[in-house]
N, C-alpha and C positions, 0 to 999 in steps of 0.2 A: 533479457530481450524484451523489446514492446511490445513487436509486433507479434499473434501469433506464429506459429509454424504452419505452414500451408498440410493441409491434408494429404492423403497417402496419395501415391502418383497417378492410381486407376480412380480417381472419381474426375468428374468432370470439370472443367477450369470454373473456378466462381463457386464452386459447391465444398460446404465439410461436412462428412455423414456426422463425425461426432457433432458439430455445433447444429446439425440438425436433430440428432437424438436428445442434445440437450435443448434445445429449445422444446420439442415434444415435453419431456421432464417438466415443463414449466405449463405450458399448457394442460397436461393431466392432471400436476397438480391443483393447478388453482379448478378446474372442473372437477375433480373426484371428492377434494378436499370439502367440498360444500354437500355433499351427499350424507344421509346419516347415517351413521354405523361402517363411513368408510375407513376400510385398514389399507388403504394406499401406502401410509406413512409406513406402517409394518412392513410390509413388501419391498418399499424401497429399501428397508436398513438391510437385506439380504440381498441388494441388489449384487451380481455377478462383477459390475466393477468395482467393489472393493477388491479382489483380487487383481488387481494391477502390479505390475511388477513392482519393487523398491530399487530404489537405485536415484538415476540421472533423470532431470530436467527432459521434455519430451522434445525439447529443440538435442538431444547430444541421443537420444533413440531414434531407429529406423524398424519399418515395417510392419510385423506385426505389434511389438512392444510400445511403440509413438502412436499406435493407433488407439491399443486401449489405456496410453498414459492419455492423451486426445477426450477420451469417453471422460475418464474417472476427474481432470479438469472440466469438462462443462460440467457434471454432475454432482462437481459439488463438493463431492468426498478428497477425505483426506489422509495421509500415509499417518500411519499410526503413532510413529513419535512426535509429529508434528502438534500430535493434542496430548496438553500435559496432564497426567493422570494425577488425580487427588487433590485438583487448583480449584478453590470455589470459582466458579464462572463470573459473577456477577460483580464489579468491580467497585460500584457507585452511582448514586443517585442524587437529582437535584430537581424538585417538585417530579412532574412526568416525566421527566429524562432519566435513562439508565443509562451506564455503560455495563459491558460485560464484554465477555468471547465468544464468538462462534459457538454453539455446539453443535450443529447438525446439520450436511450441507445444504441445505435449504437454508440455513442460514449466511451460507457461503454465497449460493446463488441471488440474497439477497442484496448483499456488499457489490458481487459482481452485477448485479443490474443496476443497481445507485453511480458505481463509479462510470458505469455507458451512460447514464442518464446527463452525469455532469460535465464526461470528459469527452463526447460524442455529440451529446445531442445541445449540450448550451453551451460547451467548448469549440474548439476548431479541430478536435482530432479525426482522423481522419480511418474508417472501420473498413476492419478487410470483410470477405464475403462473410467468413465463419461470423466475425463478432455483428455484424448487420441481421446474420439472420436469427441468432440465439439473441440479441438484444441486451448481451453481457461482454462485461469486457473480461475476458477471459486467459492467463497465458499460464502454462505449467506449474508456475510457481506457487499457484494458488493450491496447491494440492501440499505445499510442507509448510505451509507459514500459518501463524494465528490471525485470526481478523479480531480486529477490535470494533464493537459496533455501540453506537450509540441512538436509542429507539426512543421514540413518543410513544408513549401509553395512553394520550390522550387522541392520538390520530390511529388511522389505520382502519382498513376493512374488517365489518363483521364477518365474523364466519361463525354459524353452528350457536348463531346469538354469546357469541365472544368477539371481544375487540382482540384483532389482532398487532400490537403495536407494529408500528411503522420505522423502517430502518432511513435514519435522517444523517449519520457521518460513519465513516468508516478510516482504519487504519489498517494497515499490512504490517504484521512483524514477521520477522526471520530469526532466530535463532543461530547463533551461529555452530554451535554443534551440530543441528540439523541441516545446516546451510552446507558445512564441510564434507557431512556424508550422501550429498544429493547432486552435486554439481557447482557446487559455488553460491555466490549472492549473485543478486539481481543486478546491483549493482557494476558488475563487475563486464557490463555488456558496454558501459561507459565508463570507467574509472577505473583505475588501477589502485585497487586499495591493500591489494596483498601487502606490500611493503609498510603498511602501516602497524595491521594483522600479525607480521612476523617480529616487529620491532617491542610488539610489547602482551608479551607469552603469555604471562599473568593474567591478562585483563582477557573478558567474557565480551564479545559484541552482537550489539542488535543493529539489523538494518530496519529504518521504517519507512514502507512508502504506500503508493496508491492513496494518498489521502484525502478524500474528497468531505464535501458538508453540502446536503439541499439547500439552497438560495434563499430560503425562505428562513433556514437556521441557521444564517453562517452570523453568529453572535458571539458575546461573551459568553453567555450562558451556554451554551454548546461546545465551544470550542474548549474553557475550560474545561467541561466534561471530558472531553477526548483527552485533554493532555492528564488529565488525574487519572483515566483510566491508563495510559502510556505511563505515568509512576509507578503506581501503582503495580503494573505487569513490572517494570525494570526493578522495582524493591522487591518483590518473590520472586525474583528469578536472579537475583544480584549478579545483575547486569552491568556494567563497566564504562561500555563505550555505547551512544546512539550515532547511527549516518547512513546517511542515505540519498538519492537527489535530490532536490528541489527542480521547482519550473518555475520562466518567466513566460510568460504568455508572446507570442513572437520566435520566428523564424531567421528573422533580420537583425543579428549582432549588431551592428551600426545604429539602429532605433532603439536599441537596449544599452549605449554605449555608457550614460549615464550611471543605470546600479551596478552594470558591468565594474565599471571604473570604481565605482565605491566600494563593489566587495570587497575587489582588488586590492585594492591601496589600503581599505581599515576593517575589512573582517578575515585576512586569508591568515590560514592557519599559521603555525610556529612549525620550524620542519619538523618536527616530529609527528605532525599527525598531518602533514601537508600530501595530502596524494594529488594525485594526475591524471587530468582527461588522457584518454587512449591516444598514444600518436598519431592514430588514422582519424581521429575521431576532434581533436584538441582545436580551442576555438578558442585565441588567446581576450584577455578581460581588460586588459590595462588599454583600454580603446584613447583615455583620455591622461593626460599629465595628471596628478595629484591636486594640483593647485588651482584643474577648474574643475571640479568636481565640489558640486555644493552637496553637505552632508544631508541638511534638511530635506533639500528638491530630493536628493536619491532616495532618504527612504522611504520620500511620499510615492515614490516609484517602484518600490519595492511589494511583492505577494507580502498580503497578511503573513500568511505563515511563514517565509522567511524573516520576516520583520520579527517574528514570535522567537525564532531559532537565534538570532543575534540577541536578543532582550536576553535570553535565559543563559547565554552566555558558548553559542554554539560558535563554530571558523570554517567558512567555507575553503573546497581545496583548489588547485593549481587549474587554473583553463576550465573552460564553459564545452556545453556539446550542445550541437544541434537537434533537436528530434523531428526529424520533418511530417513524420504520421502523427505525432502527437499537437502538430502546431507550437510548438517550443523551444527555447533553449534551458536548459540542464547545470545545473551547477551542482558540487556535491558538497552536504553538509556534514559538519565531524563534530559531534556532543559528547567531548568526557562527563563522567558525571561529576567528576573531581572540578571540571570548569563551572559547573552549574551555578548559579548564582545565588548566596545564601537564601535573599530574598526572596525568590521562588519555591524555595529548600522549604522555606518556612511557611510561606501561602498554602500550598497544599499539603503542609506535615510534614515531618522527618521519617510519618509513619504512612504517610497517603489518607490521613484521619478526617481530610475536610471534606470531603462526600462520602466517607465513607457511611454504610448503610446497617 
């Protein structure tokens, strides 16, 4: 799902207690945290919402359970298996740039305020009351999945005469054993990717998404970081398959007819890993014949980052989807690792050795 879940039925239309408790979280922190000798930070790790139920996605809970899954997503916190124990956090460095994982949801709440920053405030998505007033893009998911974050060490607020680095890109992973025992993937609010899932037993999949980068960092040198850090996780976790969606900026299939028509015709997958926008949902791609479809114009027309996913050897699947809160349409990407492109194999190691630290 995109959009959050609206709040429980007795608060008032336009209001979420939880995205107002978390936005408080955010506000006390950043006041308390600049005090000396404050143990705020301590306080919080005993916070009452880590006991949140385990289970389902807070869109498949009602009442009181959706309430304090509600909390334990603004805040941050996360279900237990979702953090893997005994994984060094820290993935890779390149001059001030890190990559690493989450550890702590304050680190969580970081990623979720970067992805509002870019998906809200310099994109066209479009914020319900909760995420307007928490100033996070915030949805259940974020409570089983790892973020992948990549900080400046050279930016960021002092605090307590320490720099605090600054979180400049973020990733969403899923697991999929964690994904199985929570409600599914994210994906799966758009795509029917069971049928691919079932087709091939063997294989471990990672969904990635929410992928954002501040303006000021969407570079080589950054992005690279991100996908060495996205290795890197898929080589310790011998991970099999990557997919997830992509966006194209636009609403309007017909002014997208162009990459549309190119996916179609020269990136969609082989059927065996060909999944399906949802019937309800399905916005077909083939807008154009084959034969006017120029390759060059389409992938001048294409997101960076899809352009990245076909370079390294990725197949988008069957039909596009609309997002209309998010300003978008939606394509889904399918990354065997077995498709990967030696060349890239070899750019950042067979070991993930090139930034490594």
């Amino acid at each position: 799902m995109k959009r959050h879940p609206d709040g429980p039925a007795t608060e008032p239309p336009g209001f979420s207690f939880p995205a107002f408790v978390g936005r408080g979280i955010d506000v006390a922190k950043e006041s308390l945290a600049r005090l000396p000798g404050s143990r705020f930070a301590e306080a919080m790790r005993a916070s009452p919402f880590a006991l949140a139920p385990e289970g389902m996605p807070a869109a498949a809970l009602n009442g009181s359970q959706k309430f304090v899954s509600d909390l334990r997503a603004y805040s941050g916190i996360r279900h237990r298996e979702a953090v893997l124990p005994g994984k060094a956090i820290v993935l890779g460095r390149l001059g001030a740039l890190e990559v690493r994982l989450a550890r702590t949801a304050r680190d969580v709440r970081k990623a979720q305020r970067l992805r509002y920053k870019v998906f809200y405030e310099e994109k066209s998505a479009i914020p319900d009351a909760a995420a307007r007033l928490a100033r996070r893009d915030v949805d259940a998911f974020d409570t089983i999945c790892d973020h992948l974050l990549v900080l400046d060490h050279d930016a960021g607020e002092m605090v307590l005469g320490r720099r605090k680095p600054k979180v400049v890109g973020t990733y969403r992973l899923l697991r999929q054993e964690v994904a199985e025992r929570h409600g599914g993937f994210y994906t799966q609010s758009e795509f029917d990717v069971a049928p691919i899932i079932r087709a091939h037993p063997g294989l471990r999949f990672l969904e990635l998404g929410r992928s954002c980068v501040l303006k000021p960092y969407r570079n080589k040198r950054t992005v690279e970081l991100l996908w060495h850090g996205v290795w890197t996780y898929v080589l310790r976790n011998r991970i099999d398959v990557m997919f997830g969606c992509a966006s194209l900026d636009g609403t309007d299939p017909s002014a997208l007819a162009l990459p549309l028509s190119f996916l179609h015709h020269h990136a969609q997958a082989p059927e065996e890993w060909r999944a399906r926008a949802l019937p309800g949902r399905y916005t077909a791609m083939d807008l154009l014949p084959k034969e006017e479809v120029n390759p060059k114009s389409a992938m001048h027309a294409l997101p960076p980052l899809v352009k990245g996913y076909l370079r390294i050897g990725g197949y988008v699947g069957d039909g596009a989807v609309v997002d209309h809160q998010f300003g978008t349409t939606d394509i889904l990407v399918i990354l065997p690792r077995a498709a990967i492109s030696p060349r890239y194999v070899e750019h950042f190691g067979p070991s993930a050795n090139r930034h490594a630290i």
